[in-house]
C-alpha positions in Angstrom: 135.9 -93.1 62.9 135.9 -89.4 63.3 132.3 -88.0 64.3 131.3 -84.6 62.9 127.9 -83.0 64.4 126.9 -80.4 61.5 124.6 -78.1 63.7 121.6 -75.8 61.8 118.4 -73.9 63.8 116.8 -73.0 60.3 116.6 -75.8 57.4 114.4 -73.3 55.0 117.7 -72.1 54.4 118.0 -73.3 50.8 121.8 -72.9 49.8 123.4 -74.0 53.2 120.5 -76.4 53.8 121.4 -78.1 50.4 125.7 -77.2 51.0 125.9 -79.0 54.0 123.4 -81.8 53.4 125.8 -82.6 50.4 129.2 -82.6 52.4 127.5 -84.6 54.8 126.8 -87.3 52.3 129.9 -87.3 50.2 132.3 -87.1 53.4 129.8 -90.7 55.0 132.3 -93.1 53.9 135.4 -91.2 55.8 133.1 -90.2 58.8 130.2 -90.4 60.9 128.8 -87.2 59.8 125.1 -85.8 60.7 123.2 -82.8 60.5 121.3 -82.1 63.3 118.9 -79.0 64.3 119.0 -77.2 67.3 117.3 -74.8 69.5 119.6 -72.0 70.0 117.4 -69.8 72.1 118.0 -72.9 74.6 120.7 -71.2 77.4 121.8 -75.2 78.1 122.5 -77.1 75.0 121.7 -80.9 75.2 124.9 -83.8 75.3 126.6 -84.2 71.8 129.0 -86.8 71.5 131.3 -85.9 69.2 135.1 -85.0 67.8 133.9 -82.0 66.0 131.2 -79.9 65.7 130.2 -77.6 62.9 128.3 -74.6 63.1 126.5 -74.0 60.2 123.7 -71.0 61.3 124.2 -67.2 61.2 125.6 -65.3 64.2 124.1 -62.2 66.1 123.9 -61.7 69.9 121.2 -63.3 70.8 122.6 -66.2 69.9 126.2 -66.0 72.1 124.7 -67.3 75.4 124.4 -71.0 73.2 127.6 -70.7 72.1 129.4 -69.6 75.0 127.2 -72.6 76.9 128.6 -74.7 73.8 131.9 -73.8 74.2 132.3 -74.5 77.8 130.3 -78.2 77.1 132.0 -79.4 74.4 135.4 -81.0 75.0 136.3 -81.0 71.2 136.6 -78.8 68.2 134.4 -75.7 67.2 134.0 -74.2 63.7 131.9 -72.0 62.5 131.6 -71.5 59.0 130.7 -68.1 58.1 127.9 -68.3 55.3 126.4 -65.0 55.8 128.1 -61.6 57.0 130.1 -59.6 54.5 132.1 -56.5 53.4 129.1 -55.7 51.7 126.4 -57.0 54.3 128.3 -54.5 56.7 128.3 -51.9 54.3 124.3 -52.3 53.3 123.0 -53.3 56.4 124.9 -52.5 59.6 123.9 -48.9 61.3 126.6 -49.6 64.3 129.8 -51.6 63.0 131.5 -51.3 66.1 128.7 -53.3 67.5 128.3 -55.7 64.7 132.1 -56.6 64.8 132.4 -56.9 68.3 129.4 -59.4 67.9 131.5 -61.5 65.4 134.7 -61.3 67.7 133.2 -62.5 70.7 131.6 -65.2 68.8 134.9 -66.4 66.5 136.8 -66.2 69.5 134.5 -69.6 71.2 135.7 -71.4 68.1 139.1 -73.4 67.1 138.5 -72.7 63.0 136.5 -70.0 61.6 135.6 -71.1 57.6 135.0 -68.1 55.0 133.2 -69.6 52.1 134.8 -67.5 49.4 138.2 -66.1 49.5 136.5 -62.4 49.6 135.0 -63.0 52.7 138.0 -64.2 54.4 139.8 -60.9 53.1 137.4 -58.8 54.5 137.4 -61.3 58.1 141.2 -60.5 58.4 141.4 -56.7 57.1 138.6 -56.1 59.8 140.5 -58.2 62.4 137.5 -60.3 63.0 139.3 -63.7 63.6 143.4 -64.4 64.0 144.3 -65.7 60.5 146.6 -68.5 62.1 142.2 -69.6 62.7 140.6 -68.7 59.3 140.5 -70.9 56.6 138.8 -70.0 53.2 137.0 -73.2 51.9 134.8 -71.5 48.8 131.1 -73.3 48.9 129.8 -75.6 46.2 127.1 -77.6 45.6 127.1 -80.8 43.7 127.5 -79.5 40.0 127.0 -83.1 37.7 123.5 -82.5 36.3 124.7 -79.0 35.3 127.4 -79.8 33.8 125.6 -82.2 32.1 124.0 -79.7 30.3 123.9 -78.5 26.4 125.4 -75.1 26.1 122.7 -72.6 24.9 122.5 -73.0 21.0 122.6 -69.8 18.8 118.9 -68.8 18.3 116.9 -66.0 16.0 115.4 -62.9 18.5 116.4 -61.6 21.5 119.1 -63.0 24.2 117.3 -64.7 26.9 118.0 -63.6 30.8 117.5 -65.5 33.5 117.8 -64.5 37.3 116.4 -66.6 40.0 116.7 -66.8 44.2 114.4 -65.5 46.6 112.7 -62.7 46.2 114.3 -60.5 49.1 116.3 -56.8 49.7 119.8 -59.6 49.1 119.0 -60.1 45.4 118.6 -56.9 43.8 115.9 -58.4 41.4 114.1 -54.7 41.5 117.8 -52.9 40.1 117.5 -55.7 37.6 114.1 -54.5 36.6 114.7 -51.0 36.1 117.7 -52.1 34.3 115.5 -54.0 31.6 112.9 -50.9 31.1 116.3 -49.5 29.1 116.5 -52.5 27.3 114.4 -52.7 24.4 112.9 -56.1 24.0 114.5 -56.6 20.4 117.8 -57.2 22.3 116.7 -59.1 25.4 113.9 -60.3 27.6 114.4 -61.6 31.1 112.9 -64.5 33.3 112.8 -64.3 37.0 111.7 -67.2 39.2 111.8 -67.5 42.9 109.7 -66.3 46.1 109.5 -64.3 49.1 108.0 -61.1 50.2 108.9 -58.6 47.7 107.0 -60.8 45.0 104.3 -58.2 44.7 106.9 -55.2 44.4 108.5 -56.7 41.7 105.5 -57.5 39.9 104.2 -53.8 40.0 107.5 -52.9 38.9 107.5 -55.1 35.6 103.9 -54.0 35.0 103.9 -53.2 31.1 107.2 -54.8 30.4 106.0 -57.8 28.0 109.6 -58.4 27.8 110.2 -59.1 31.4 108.5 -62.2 33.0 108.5 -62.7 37.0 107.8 -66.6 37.7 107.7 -68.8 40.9 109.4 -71.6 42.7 112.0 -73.2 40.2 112.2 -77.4 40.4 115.7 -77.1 39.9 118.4 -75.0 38.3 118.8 -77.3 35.5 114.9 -76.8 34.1 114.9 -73.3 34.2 118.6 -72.7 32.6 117.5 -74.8 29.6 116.3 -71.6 27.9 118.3 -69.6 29.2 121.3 -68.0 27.5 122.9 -65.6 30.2 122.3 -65.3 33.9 122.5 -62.1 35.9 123.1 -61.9 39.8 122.4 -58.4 40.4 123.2 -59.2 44.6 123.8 -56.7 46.7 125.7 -58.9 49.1 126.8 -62.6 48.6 129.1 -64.6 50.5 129.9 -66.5 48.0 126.5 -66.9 45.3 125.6 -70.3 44.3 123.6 -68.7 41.5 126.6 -68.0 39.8 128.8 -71.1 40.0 125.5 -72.6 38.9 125.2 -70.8 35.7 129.3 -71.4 35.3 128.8 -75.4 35.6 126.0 -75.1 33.0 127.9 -72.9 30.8 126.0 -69.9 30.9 128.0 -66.8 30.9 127.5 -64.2 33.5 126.4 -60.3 34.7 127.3 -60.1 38.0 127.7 -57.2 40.6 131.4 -56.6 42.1 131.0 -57.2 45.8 132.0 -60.6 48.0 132.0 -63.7 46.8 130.8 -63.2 43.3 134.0 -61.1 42.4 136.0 -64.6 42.4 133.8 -65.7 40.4 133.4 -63.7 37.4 136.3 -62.8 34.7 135.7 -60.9 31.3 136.3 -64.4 29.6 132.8 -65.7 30.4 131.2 -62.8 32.2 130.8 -58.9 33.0 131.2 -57.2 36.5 128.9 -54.5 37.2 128.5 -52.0 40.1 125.4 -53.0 43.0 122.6 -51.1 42.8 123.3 -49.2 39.3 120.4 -49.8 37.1 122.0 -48.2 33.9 125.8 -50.0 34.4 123.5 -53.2 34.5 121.6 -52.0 31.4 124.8 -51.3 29.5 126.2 -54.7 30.7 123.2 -56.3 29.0 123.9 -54.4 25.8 127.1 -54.9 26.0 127.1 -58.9 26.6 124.1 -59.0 23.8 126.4 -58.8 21.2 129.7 -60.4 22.4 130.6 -64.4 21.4 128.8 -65.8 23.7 129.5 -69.5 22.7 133.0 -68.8 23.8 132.0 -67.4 27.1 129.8 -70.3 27.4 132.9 -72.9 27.6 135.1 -70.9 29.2 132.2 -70.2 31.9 132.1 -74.4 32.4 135.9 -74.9 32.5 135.9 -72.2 35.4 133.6 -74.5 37.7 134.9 -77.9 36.7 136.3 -79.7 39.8 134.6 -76.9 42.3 132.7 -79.4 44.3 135.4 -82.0 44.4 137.6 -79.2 45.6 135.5 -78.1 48.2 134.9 -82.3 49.8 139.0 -82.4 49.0 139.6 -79.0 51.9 136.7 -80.2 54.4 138.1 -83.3 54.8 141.5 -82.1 55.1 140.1 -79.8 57.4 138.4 -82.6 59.8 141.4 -85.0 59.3 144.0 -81.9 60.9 141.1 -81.1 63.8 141.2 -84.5 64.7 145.0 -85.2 65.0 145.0 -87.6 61.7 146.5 -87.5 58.2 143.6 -87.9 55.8 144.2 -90.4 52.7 144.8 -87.4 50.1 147.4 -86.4 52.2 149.2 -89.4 52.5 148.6 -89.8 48.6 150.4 -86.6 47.9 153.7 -87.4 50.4 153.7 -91.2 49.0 154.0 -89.5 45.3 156.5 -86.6 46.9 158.7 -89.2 48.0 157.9 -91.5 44.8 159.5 -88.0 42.8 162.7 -87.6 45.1 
Protein backbone atom coordinates (compact mmCIF):
# COMPACT_ATOMS: atom_id res chain seq x y z
CA UNK A 1 0.00 0.00 0.00
CA UNK A 2 1.10 3.41 -0.95
CA UNK A 3 2.28 5.49 2.27
CA UNK A 4 1.54 9.21 2.19
CA UNK A 5 3.15 11.40 5.23
CA UNK A 6 0.82 14.58 5.25
CA UNK A 7 3.39 17.03 7.05
CA UNK A 8 1.87 20.29 9.20
CA UNK A 9 4.06 22.63 11.96
CA UNK A 10 0.76 24.50 13.00
CA UNK A 11 -2.69 22.51 13.59
CA UNK A 12 -4.59 25.89 14.93
CA UNK A 13 -4.80 26.28 11.33
CA UNK A 14 -8.54 25.67 11.02
CA UNK A 15 -9.28 25.20 7.16
CA UNK A 16 -6.11 23.19 6.26
CA UNK A 17 -6.11 21.54 9.65
CA UNK A 18 -9.75 20.27 8.97
CA UNK A 19 -8.88 19.87 4.65
CA UNK A 20 -6.31 17.62 5.22
CA UNK A 21 -7.48 15.72 8.23
CA UNK A 22 -10.49 14.88 5.90
CA UNK A 23 -8.40 13.60 2.79
CA UNK A 24 -6.57 11.77 5.12
CA UNK A 25 -9.56 9.85 6.30
CA UNK A 26 -11.52 9.39 3.04
CA UNK A 27 -8.22 8.28 1.00
CA UNK A 28 -7.54 5.32 4.49
CA UNK A 29 -8.99 2.55 2.65
CA UNK A 30 -6.62 3.17 -0.65
CA UNK A 31 -3.59 4.15 1.55
CA UNK A 32 -1.66 4.38 4.57
CA UNK A 33 -2.12 7.96 5.06
CA UNK A 34 -1.14 10.16 8.31
CA UNK A 35 -0.76 13.49 9.35
CA UNK A 36 1.99 14.16 11.24
CA UNK A 37 3.50 17.60 12.87
CA UNK A 38 6.83 18.70 12.60
CA UNK A 39 9.44 20.98 13.85
CA UNK A 40 10.52 22.94 11.00
CA UNK A 41 12.97 25.25 12.75
CA UNK A 42 14.82 21.70 13.12
CA UNK A 43 18.00 22.01 10.42
CA UNK A 44 17.93 17.80 10.37
CA UNK A 45 14.56 16.42 9.95
CA UNK A 46 13.97 13.03 11.64
CA UNK A 47 13.53 9.39 9.35
CA UNK A 48 10.13 9.26 7.52
CA UNK A 49 9.37 6.13 5.85
CA UNK A 50 7.44 6.86 3.16
CA UNK A 51 6.42 6.89 -0.83
CA UNK A 52 5.17 10.39 -0.62
CA UNK A 53 5.25 13.15 1.40
CA UNK A 54 2.92 16.17 1.51
CA UNK A 55 3.65 19.47 2.57
CA UNK A 56 0.81 21.03 3.90
CA UNK A 57 2.40 24.37 5.98
CA UNK A 58 3.11 27.84 4.49
CA UNK A 59 6.46 28.79 2.94
CA UNK A 60 8.94 31.70 3.81
CA UNK A 61 12.71 31.56 4.18
CA UNK A 62 13.13 30.60 7.31
CA UNK A 63 11.73 27.67 6.58
CA UNK A 64 14.09 26.51 3.28
CA UNK A 65 16.95 25.03 5.39
CA UNK A 66 14.13 22.04 6.41
CA UNK A 67 13.16 21.64 3.13
CA UNK A 68 16.30 21.68 1.38
CA UNK A 69 17.46 19.09 4.42
CA UNK A 70 14.04 17.30 3.36
CA UNK A 71 14.79 17.18 -0.01
CA UNK A 72 18.24 15.78 0.13
CA UNK A 73 16.70 12.95 2.92
CA UNK A 74 13.84 11.81 1.30
CA UNK A 75 14.25 9.28 -1.51
CA UNK A 76 10.56 9.75 -2.69
CA UNK A 77 8.10 12.27 -3.80
CA UNK A 78 7.71 16.02 -2.63
CA UNK A 79 4.50 18.16 -2.90
CA UNK A 80 3.74 20.99 -1.58
CA UNK A 81 0.43 22.25 -1.75
CA UNK A 82 0.13 25.84 -1.83
CA UNK A 83 -2.76 26.92 0.63
CA UNK A 84 -1.65 30.34 1.27
CA UNK A 85 0.33 32.89 -1.10
CA UNK A 86 -1.71 34.70 -3.78
CA UNK A 87 -2.06 37.36 -6.57
CA UNK A 88 -3.71 39.18 -4.00
CA UNK A 89 -1.51 38.20 -0.91
CA UNK A 90 1.47 39.66 -3.09
CA UNK A 91 -0.31 42.56 -4.00
CA UNK A 92 -1.61 43.45 -0.13
CA UNK A 93 1.19 42.19 1.66
CA UNK A 94 4.53 41.87 -0.09
CA UNK A 95 6.92 45.19 0.12
CA UNK A 96 9.79 43.31 -1.99
CA UNK A 97 8.28 40.80 -4.72
CA UNK A 98 11.47 40.09 -6.11
CA UNK A 99 12.32 38.60 -2.83
CA UNK A 100 9.01 36.96 -2.09
CA UNK A 101 9.09 35.17 -5.50
CA UNK A 102 12.48 34.09 -5.40
CA UNK A 103 11.49 32.61 -1.88
CA UNK A 104 8.68 30.53 -3.57
CA UNK A 105 11.06 29.43 -6.52
CA UNK A 106 13.75 28.18 -4.51
CA UNK A 107 11.23 26.35 -2.41
CA UNK A 108 8.88 24.83 -5.54
CA UNK A 109 11.97 23.89 -7.12
CA UNK A 110 12.78 20.99 -3.91
CA UNK A 111 9.50 19.59 -4.88
CA UNK A 112 8.20 16.94 -7.70
CA UNK A 113 4.37 18.55 -7.68
CA UNK A 114 3.44 21.90 -6.58
CA UNK A 115 -0.72 21.76 -5.79
CA UNK A 116 -2.70 25.23 -6.29
CA UNK A 117 -5.90 24.90 -4.41
CA UNK A 118 -8.09 26.96 -6.75
CA UNK A 119 -7.58 27.33 -10.33
CA UNK A 120 -6.80 31.23 -9.70
CA UNK A 121 -3.95 30.51 -7.74
CA UNK A 122 -2.39 28.33 -10.18
CA UNK A 123 -2.86 31.10 -12.92
CA UNK A 124 -1.16 33.51 -10.97
CA UNK A 125 1.80 30.51 -10.07
CA UNK A 126 2.37 30.17 -13.79
CA UNK A 127 1.91 33.95 -15.17
CA UNK A 128 4.59 34.75 -12.31
CA UNK A 129 6.81 31.77 -13.37
CA UNK A 130 6.84 30.53 -9.96
CA UNK A 131 6.78 26.65 -10.75
CA UNK A 132 7.17 24.90 -14.50
CA UNK A 133 3.51 24.05 -15.36
CA UNK A 134 4.67 20.48 -16.65
CA UNK A 135 4.80 20.53 -12.07
CA UNK A 136 1.63 22.47 -11.08
CA UNK A 137 -1.50 20.84 -10.72
CA UNK A 138 -4.66 22.79 -9.61
CA UNK A 139 -6.72 20.54 -7.16
CA UNK A 140 -9.50 23.28 -5.75
CA UNK A 141 -9.87 22.56 -1.80
CA UNK A 142 -13.05 21.20 -0.12
CA UNK A 143 -14.12 20.16 2.90
CA UNK A 144 -16.63 17.45 3.58
CA UNK A 145 -20.02 19.32 2.49
CA UNK A 146 -22.97 16.45 3.61
CA UNK A 147 -24.38 18.21 6.74
CA UNK A 148 -24.59 21.37 4.58
CA UNK A 149 -26.09 20.15 2.04
CA UNK A 150 -28.35 18.69 4.22
CA UNK A 151 -29.65 21.82 5.02
CA UNK A 152 -33.27 23.75 4.37
CA UNK A 153 -32.74 26.56 2.04
CA UNK A 154 -33.52 29.87 3.89
CA UNK A 155 -37.45 30.33 3.86
CA UNK A 156 -38.98 33.70 2.74
CA UNK A 157 -39.39 35.73 6.00
CA UNK A 158 -41.20 39.35 7.01
CA UNK A 159 -38.11 42.19 7.86
CA UNK A 160 -34.89 42.63 6.83
CA UNK A 161 -32.49 40.12 4.91
CA UNK A 162 -30.20 38.47 7.28
CA UNK A 163 -26.21 38.53 6.69
CA UNK A 164 -23.96 36.44 7.96
CA UNK A 165 -19.96 36.55 7.74
CA UNK A 166 -17.86 34.43 9.83
CA UNK A 167 -13.71 33.42 10.03
CA UNK A 168 -11.24 34.81 12.10
CA UNK A 169 -11.13 38.04 13.04
CA UNK A 170 -7.78 39.09 11.19
CA UNK A 171 -6.32 41.99 8.32
CA UNK A 172 -7.41 38.53 5.61
CA UNK A 173 -11.13 38.88 6.20
CA UNK A 174 -12.01 42.33 5.61
CA UNK A 175 -14.82 42.11 8.37
CA UNK A 176 -14.02 46.00 9.17
CA UNK A 177 -14.87 46.99 5.03
CA UNK A 178 -17.89 44.95 5.85
CA UNK A 179 -18.81 47.15 8.70
CA UNK A 180 -18.53 50.41 7.12
CA UNK A 181 -20.43 48.93 4.40
CA UNK A 182 -23.54 48.17 6.75
CA UNK A 183 -23.50 51.85 8.39
CA UNK A 184 -25.07 52.68 4.56
CA UNK A 185 -27.38 50.14 4.96
CA UNK A 186 -30.39 51.05 6.79
CA UNK A 187 -31.49 48.29 9.08
CA UNK A 188 -35.03 48.06 7.35
CA UNK A 189 -33.23 46.26 4.49
CA UNK A 190 -30.53 44.17 6.32
CA UNK A 191 -28.81 43.42 9.53
CA UNK A 192 -25.57 41.33 9.75
CA UNK A 193 -24.11 38.63 12.12
CA UNK A 194 -20.44 38.17 12.48
CA UNK A 195 -18.95 35.29 14.44
CA UNK A 196 -15.35 34.32 14.76
CA UNK A 197 -12.09 35.43 16.77
CA UNK A 198 -8.72 36.78 16.80
CA UNK A 199 -7.12 39.98 17.49
CA UNK A 200 -8.99 42.66 15.77
CA UNK A 201 -12.11 41.52 17.92
CA UNK A 202 -12.00 44.79 19.76
CA UNK A 203 -11.56 46.92 16.51
CA UNK A 204 -14.45 45.58 15.11
CA UNK A 205 -16.49 46.04 18.05
CA UNK A 206 -15.74 49.87 18.37
CA UNK A 207 -16.53 50.02 14.78
CA UNK A 208 -20.19 48.51 15.09
CA UNK A 209 -20.73 50.61 18.20
CA UNK A 210 -24.30 52.11 17.69
CA UNK A 211 -25.19 49.85 14.81
CA UNK A 212 -28.20 47.79 16.56
CA UNK A 213 -28.42 46.26 13.22
CA UNK A 214 -24.99 44.85 13.10
CA UNK A 215 -24.08 42.03 15.70
CA UNK A 216 -20.33 40.84 16.22
CA UNK A 217 -20.40 37.17 17.98
CA UNK A 218 -17.78 34.52 18.89
CA UNK A 219 -16.49 31.15 18.13
CA UNK A 220 -19.18 29.36 15.84
CA UNK A 221 -19.82 25.32 16.71
CA UNK A 222 -20.08 24.78 13.23
CA UNK A 223 -21.12 26.25 9.91
CA UNK A 224 -24.27 24.54 9.86
CA UNK A 225 -25.73 26.27 13.36
CA UNK A 226 -24.89 29.62 12.49
CA UNK A 227 -26.19 29.50 8.61
CA UNK A 228 -29.59 28.36 9.93
CA UNK A 229 -30.71 32.01 10.06
CA UNK A 230 -28.95 33.09 7.80
CA UNK A 231 -30.12 34.15 4.31
CA UNK A 232 -26.98 35.50 2.40
CA UNK A 233 -23.31 35.28 3.31
CA UNK A 234 -20.69 37.85 2.43
CA UNK A 235 -16.85 37.14 2.15
CA UNK A 236 -15.52 40.53 2.03
CA UNK A 237 -11.54 38.83 1.89
CA UNK A 238 -8.94 40.60 0.80
CA UNK A 239 -6.95 37.58 -0.21
CA UNK A 240 -8.15 33.82 -0.37
CA UNK A 241 -6.59 31.03 -1.92
CA UNK A 242 -9.46 29.45 -2.37
CA UNK A 243 -12.28 30.52 0.67
CA UNK A 244 -13.99 27.71 2.33
CA UNK A 245 -16.49 30.30 3.64
CA UNK A 246 -17.85 30.44 0.44
CA UNK A 247 -18.20 26.87 -0.91
CA UNK A 248 -19.78 26.59 2.56
CA UNK A 249 -22.53 28.90 2.08
CA UNK A 250 -22.83 27.37 -1.80
CA UNK A 251 -23.39 23.64 -0.28
CA UNK A 252 -26.02 25.16 2.15
CA UNK A 253 -27.68 27.11 -0.44
CA UNK A 254 -26.97 30.44 0.60
CA UNK A 255 -26.34 32.85 -2.11
CA UNK A 256 -23.21 34.97 -1.99
CA UNK A 257 -21.32 38.68 -1.82
CA UNK A 258 -18.01 38.08 -2.51
CA UNK A 259 -14.90 40.25 -3.37
CA UNK A 260 -13.09 39.54 -6.91
CA UNK A 261 -9.65 38.34 -5.99
CA UNK A 262 -8.15 34.48 -5.95
CA UNK A 263 -10.00 31.77 -5.22
CA UNK A 264 -13.33 33.19 -4.57
CA UNK A 265 -13.69 34.49 -8.25
CA UNK A 266 -14.28 30.63 -9.23
CA UNK A 267 -16.50 30.58 -7.09
CA UNK A 268 -19.10 33.10 -7.47
CA UNK A 269 -21.39 33.66 -10.76
CA UNK A 270 -24.41 36.33 -10.98
CA UNK A 271 -26.77 33.15 -10.84
CA UNK A 272 -26.37 32.69 -7.03
CA UNK A 273 -24.06 35.49 -6.08
CA UNK A 274 -22.49 39.17 -6.60
CA UNK A 275 -18.79 40.01 -7.13
CA UNK A 276 -17.61 43.08 -5.47
CA UNK A 277 -14.26 44.97 -5.45
CA UNK A 278 -11.78 44.36 -2.01
CA UNK A 279 -11.72 46.93 0.23
CA UNK A 280 -14.73 49.25 -1.26
CA UNK A 281 -17.10 49.78 1.45
CA UNK A 282 -19.82 51.45 -0.81
CA UNK A 283 -19.60 48.64 -3.96
CA UNK A 284 -20.18 46.24 -0.86
CA UNK A 285 -23.07 48.42 0.38
CA UNK A 286 -24.65 48.65 -3.09
CA UNK A 287 -24.12 44.84 -3.50
CA UNK A 288 -26.25 44.46 -0.33
CA UNK A 289 -28.94 46.64 -1.75
CA UNK A 290 -28.70 45.20 -4.73
CA UNK A 291 -28.98 41.31 -3.65
CA UNK A 292 -31.85 42.57 -1.02
CA UNK A 293 -34.26 42.63 -3.55
CA UNK A 294 -33.25 40.06 -6.17
CA UNK A 295 -34.98 36.16 -6.11
CA UNK A 296 -33.09 34.88 -3.80
CA UNK A 297 -34.84 31.38 -3.57
CA UNK A 298 -33.47 30.89 -7.07
CA UNK A 299 -29.96 31.95 -6.11
CA UNK A 300 -30.37 29.71 -3.30
CA UNK A 301 -30.61 26.34 -5.57
CA UNK A 302 -28.55 27.37 -8.01
CA UNK A 303 -25.88 28.34 -5.16
CA UNK A 304 -26.24 24.31 -3.97
CA UNK A 305 -26.04 22.77 -7.47
CA UNK A 306 -22.65 24.74 -7.90
CA UNK A 307 -21.04 22.79 -4.88
CA UNK A 308 -22.65 19.44 -5.36
CA UNK A 309 -19.89 16.80 -5.94
CA UNK A 310 -16.97 19.41 -4.82
CA UNK A 311 -15.56 17.22 -2.17
CA UNK A 312 -15.90 13.96 -4.13
CA UNK A 313 -14.00 15.81 -6.83
CA UNK A 314 -11.34 16.93 -4.83
CA UNK A 315 -10.68 12.89 -3.00
CA UNK A 316 -11.27 11.80 -7.06
CA UNK A 317 -7.75 14.35 -8.17
CA UNK A 318 -5.68 13.49 -4.90
CA UNK A 319 -5.82 10.08 -5.38
CA UNK A 320 -5.15 10.25 -8.89
CA UNK A 321 -2.51 12.35 -8.00
CA UNK A 322 -0.86 9.74 -5.38
CA UNK A 323 -1.70 6.83 -7.75
CA UNK A 324 0.67 8.70 -10.87
CA UNK A 325 3.48 9.76 -8.04
CA UNK A 326 3.69 6.31 -7.19
CA UNK A 327 4.00 4.62 -10.66
CA UNK A 328 0.28 2.88 -10.33
CA UNK A 329 -3.01 3.29 -12.14
CA UNK A 330 -5.61 4.07 -9.42
CA UNK A 331 -9.06 2.13 -9.59
CA UNK A 332 -10.99 5.30 -11.21
CA UNK A 333 -8.66 5.13 -13.81
CA UNK A 334 -8.94 1.78 -14.70
CA UNK A 335 -12.83 2.33 -14.38
CA UNK A 336 -12.79 4.94 -17.05
CA UNK A 337 -10.38 2.88 -19.75
CA UNK A 338 -12.45 -0.44 -18.98
CA UNK A 339 -15.80 1.74 -19.95
CA UNK A 340 -13.53 3.52 -22.98
CA UNK A 341 -12.88 0.30 -24.40
CA UNK A 342 -16.47 -1.13 -23.29
CA UNK A 343 -17.66 2.16 -25.92
CA UNK A 344 -15.20 1.22 -28.86
Amino acid sequence: MIRVLNLIDDPQLGGVTRGVADLARCLGADFDVEVIHVDTNAWSPKPMQADILVIDFTMNWEKLPYMLALRRRFAGKIVIVEHSYTEAFERECVPNRWRFRTMLRLAFRLCDVVVAVSDGQAKWLREARLVAPRRLVSIPQSLDLSKLEAMPPPLPHDGPLRLGAYGRFAEQKGFEVLIAAMAKVPPSVATLNIAGYGPLEGIYRAAAAGMPHVHIGGRTDGPVGFLADIDVVVVPSRWEAYGLVAQEARAAGRPLIATAIDGLVEQVDEAWGLLVQSNDSNALAEAILRIAGMDRQAMSVLARVSAANSFERKIAAWRDLYCDLAGVTSAASKSNGAALAAGD
